[in-house]
N, CA and C of each residue as an Amber inpcrd file, in Angstrom:
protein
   348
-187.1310000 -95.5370000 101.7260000-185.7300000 -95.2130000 101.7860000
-185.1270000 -95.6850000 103.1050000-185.7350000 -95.4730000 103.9780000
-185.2810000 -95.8480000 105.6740000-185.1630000 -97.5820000 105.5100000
-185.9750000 -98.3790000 104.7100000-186.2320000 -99.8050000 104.8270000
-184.7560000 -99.8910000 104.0630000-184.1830000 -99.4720000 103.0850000
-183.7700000 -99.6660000 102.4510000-182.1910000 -99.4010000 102.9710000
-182.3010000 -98.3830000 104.0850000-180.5700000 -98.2410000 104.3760000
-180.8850000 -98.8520000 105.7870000-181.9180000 -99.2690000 106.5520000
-181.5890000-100.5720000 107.7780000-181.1780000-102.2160000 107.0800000
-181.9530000-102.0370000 105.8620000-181.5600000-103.9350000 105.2270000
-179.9760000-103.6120000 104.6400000-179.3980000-102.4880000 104.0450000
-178.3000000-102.4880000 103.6730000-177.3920000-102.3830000 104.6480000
-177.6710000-101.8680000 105.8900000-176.4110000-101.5450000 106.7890000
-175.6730000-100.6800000 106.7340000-176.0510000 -99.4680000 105.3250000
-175.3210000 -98.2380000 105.3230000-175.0680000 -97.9710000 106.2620000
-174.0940000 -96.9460000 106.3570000-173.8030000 -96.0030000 107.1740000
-172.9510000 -94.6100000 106.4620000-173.5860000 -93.4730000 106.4180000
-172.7190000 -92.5940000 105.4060000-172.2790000 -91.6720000 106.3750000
-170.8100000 -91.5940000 106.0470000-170.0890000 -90.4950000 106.7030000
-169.9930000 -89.3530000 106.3470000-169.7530000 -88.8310000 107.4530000
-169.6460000 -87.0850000 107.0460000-167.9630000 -86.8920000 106.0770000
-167.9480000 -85.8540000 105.0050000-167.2350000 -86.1100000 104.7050000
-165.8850000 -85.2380000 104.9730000-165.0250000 -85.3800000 105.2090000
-163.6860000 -85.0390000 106.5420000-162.5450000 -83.9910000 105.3330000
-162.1470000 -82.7550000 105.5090000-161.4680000 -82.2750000 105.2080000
-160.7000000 -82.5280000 105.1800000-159.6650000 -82.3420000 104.1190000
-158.4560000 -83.2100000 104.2240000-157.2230000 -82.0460000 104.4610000
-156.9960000 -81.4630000 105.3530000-156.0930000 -80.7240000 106.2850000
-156.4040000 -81.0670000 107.7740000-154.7560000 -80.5500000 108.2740000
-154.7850000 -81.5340000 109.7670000-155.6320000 -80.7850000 110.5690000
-156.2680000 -79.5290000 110.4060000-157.4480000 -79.3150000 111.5040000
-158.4770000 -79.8530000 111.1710000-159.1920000 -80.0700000 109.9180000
-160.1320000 -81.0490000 109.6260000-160.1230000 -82.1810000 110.3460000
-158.9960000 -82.8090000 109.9170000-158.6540000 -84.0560000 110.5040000
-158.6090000 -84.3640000 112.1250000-158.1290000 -83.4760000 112.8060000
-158.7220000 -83.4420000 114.2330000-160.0750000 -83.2070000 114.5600000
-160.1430000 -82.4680000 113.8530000-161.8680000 -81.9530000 114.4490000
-163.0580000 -82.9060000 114.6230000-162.4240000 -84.0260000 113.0980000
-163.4370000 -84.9610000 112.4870000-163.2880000 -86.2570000 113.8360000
-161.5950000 -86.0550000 114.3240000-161.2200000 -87.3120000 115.4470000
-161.8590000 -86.8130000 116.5450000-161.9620000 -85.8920000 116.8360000
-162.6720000 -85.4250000 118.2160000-164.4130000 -85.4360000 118.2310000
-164.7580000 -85.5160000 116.5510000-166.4220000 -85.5820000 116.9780000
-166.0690000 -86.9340000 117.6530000-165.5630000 -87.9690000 116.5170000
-165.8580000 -89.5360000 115.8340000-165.4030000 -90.0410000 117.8540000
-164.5870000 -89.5420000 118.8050000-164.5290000 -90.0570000 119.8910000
-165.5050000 -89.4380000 120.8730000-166.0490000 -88.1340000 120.2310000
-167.3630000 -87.6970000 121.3700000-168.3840000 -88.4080000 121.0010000
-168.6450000 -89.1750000 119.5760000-169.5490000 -90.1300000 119.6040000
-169.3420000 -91.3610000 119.6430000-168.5660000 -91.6810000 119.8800000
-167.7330000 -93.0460000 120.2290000-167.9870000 -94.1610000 118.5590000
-167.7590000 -92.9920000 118.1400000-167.8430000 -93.7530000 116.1210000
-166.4710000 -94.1740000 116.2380000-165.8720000 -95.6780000 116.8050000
-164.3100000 -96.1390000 116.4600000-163.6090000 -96.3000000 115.1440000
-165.1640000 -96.7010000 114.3770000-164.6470000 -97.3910000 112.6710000
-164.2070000 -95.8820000 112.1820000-165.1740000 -94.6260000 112.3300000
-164.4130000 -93.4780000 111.1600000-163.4130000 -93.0280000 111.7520000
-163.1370000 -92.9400000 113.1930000-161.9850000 -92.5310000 114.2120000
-160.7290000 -92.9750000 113.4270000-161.1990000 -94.7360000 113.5030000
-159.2420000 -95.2150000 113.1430000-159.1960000 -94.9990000 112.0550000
-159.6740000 -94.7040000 110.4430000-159.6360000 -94.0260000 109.5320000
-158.8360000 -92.7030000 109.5490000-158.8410000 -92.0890000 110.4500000
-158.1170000 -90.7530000 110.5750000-157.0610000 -91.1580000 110.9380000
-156.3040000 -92.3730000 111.5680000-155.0210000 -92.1570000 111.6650000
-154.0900000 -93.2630000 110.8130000-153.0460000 -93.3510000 110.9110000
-151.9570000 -93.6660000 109.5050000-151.7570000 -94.7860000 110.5470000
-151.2180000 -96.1330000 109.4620000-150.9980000 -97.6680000 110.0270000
-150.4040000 -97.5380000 111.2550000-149.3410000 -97.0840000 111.3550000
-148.7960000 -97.1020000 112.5200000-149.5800000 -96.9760000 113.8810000
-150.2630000 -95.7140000 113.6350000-151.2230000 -95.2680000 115.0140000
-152.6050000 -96.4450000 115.3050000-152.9020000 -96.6270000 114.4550000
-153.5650000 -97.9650000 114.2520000-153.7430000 -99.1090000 115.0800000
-152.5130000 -99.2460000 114.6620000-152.0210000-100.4970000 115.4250000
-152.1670000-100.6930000 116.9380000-152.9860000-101.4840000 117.1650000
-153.2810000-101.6040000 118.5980000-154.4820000-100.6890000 119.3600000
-154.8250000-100.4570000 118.5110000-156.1720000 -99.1400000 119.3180000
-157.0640000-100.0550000 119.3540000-157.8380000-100.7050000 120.0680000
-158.7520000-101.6290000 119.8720000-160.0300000-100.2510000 120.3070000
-161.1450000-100.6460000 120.1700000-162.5490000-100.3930000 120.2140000
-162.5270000 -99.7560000 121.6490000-162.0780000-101.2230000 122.4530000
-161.9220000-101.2190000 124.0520000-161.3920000 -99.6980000 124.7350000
-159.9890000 -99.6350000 123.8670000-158.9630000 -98.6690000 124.1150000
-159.6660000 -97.0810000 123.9270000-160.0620000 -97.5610000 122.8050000
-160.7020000 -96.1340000 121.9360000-162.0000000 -95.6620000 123.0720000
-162.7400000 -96.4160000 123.3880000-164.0720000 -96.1930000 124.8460000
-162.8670000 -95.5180000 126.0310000-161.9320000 -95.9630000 126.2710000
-161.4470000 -95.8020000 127.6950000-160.3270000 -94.4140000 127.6490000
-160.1420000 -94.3320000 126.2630000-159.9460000 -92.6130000 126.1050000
-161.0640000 -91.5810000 126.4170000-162.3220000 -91.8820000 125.7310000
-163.4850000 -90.9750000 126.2270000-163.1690000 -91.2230000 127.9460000
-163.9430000 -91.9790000 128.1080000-164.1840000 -92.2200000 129.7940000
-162.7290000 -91.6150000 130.7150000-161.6430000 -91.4960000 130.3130000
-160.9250000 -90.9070000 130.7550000-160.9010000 -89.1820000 130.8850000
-161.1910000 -88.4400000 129.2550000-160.8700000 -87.6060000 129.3250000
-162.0710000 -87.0080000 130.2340000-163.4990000 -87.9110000 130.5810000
-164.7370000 -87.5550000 131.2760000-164.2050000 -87.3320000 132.5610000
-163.4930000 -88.1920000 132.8090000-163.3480000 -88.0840000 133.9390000
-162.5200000 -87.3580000 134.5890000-161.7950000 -87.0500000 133.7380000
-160.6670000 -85.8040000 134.2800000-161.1650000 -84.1700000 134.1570000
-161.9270000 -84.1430000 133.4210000-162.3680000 -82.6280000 133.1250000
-164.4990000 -82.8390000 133.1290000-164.5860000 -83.6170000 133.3610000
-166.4980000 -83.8110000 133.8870000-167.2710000 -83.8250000 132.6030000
-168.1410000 -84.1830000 132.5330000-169.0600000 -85.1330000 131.7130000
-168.8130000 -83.8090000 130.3300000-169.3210000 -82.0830000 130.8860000
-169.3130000 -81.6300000 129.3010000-168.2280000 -81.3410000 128.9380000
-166.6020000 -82.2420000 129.1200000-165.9380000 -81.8720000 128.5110000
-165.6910000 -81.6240000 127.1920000-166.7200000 -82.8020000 126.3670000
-166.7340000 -82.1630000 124.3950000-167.7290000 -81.0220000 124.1590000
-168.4200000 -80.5180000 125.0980000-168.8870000 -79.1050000 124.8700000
-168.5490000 -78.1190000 124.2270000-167.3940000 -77.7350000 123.9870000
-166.4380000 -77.1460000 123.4100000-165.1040000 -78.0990000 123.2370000
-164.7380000 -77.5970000 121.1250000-163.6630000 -78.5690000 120.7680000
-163.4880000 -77.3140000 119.8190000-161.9470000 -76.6800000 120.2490000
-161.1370000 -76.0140000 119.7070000-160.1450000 -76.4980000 119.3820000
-159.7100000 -76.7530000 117.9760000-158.3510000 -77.0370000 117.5570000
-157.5360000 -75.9610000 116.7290000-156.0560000 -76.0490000 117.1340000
-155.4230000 -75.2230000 116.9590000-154.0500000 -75.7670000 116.2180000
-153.7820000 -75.4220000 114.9250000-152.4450000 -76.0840000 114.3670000
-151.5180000 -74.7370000 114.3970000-150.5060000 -75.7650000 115.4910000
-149.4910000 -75.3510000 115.8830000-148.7370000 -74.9930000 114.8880000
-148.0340000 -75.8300000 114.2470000-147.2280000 -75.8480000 112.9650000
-147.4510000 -77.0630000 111.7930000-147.3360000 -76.8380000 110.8880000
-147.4050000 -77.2250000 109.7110000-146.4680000 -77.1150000 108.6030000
-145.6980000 -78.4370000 108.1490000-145.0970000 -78.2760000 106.9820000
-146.4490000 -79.1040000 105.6500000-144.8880000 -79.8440000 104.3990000
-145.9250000 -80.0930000 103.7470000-145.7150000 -81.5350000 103.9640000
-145.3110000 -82.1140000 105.0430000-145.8040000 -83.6950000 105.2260000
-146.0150000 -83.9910000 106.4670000-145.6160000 -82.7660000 107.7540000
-146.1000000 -82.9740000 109.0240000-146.8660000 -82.0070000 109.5630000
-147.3210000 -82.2590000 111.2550000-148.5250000 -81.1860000 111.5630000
-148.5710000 -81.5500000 112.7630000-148.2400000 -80.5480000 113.6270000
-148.8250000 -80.6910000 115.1600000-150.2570000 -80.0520000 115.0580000
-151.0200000 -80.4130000 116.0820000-151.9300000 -79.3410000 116.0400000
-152.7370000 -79.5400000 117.4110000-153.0110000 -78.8170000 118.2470000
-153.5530000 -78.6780000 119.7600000-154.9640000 -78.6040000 120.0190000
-155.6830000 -79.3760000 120.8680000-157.0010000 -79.6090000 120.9990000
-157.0990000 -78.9390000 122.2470000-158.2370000 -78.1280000 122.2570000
-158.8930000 -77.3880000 123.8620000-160.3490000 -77.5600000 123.9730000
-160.3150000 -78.6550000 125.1530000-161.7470000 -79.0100000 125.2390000
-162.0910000 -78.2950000 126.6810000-163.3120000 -78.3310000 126.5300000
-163.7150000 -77.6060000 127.9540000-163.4270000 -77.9840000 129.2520000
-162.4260000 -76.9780000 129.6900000-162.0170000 -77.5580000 131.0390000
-160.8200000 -77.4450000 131.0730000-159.9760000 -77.5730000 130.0000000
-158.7040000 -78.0950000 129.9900000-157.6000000 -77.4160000 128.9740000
-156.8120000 -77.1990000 129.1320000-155.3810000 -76.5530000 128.3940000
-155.5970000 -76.8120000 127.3060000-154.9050000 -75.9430000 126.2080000
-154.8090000 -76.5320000 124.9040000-153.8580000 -77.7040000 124.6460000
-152.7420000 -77.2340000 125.6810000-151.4600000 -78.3080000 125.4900000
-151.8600000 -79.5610000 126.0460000-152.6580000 -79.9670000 126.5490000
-152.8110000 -81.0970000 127.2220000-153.2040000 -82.0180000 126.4280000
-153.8890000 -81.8870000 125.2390000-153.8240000 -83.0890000 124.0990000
-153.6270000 -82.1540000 122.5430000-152.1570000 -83.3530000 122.2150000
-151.9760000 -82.9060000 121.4940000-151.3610000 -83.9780000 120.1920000
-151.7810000 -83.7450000 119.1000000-151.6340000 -84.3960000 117.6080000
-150.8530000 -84.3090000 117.0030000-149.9890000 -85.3400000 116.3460000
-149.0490000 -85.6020000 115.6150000-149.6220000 -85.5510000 114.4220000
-149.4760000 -85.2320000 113.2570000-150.0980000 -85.6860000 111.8300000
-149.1320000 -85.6800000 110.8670000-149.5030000 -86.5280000 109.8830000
-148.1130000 -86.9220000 108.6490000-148.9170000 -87.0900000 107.4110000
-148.4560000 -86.7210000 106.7470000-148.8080000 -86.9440000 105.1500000
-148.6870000 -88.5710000 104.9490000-149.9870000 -89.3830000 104.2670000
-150.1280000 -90.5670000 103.8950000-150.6820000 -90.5750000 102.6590000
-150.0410000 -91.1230000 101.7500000-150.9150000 -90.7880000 100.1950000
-151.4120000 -89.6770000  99.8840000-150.7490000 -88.7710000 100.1020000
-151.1470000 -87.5650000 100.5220000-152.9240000 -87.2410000 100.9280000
-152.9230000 -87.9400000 101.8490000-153.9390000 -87.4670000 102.5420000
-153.1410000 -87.3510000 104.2430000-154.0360000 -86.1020000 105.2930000
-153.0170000 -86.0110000 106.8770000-153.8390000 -87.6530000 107.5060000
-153.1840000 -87.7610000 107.8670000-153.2980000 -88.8560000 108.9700000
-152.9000000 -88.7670000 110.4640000-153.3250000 -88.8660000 111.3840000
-153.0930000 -89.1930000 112.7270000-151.9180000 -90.0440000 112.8230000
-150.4580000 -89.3350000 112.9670000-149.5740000 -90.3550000 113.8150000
-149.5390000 -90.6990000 115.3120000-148.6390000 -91.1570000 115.5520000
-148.0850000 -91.4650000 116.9600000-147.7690000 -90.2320000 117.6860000
């Protein structure tokens, strides 16, 4: 079985709730493990656009560096408000405010997506 998903190149994802705290929670593993491909999946074309790989590394390394290496030690998310096509919702990682990063989300095919 192992021979069989290194010659295929699988890779199976975890599979992501489709409400906007799911949807953060799943963006905050996918950047504590620096997984970019399921990351930009979570957010809608717009947000997309322009996140390169590069970009997506230098968010981790930032937020490391502002709040010290175990800042994903703890990942509390908190939805602020919610209708039925938008969604704030507030991330508290260790070290740091809840308000200090915070998520836009929008209904896309009706699935939430990560906006701008």
């Amino acid at each position: 079985m192992a021979i069989l998903f290194l010659a295929t190149g699988c890779i199976f994802e975890k599979p992501v709730s489709n409400n906007p705290k799911g949807i953060v929670e799943a963006y905050m593993q996918d950047l504590k493990d620096g997984n970019y491909k399921a990351a930009v999946k979570l957010l809608n074309a717009e947000a997309s656009q322009g996140i390169s790989q590069a970009t997506f590394a230098k968010s981790k390394e930032k937020l490391i560096s502002l709040y010290g290496s175990n800042v994903f030690s703890q990942i509390i998310v908190i939805v602020a408000s919610q209708s039925d096509k938008t969604a704030k919702v507030s991330v508290k990682l260790n070290g740091m405010k809840a308000e200090d990063l915070t998520f836009n989300l929008v209904k896309e095919n009706n699935s939430w997506k990560i906006g701008k």
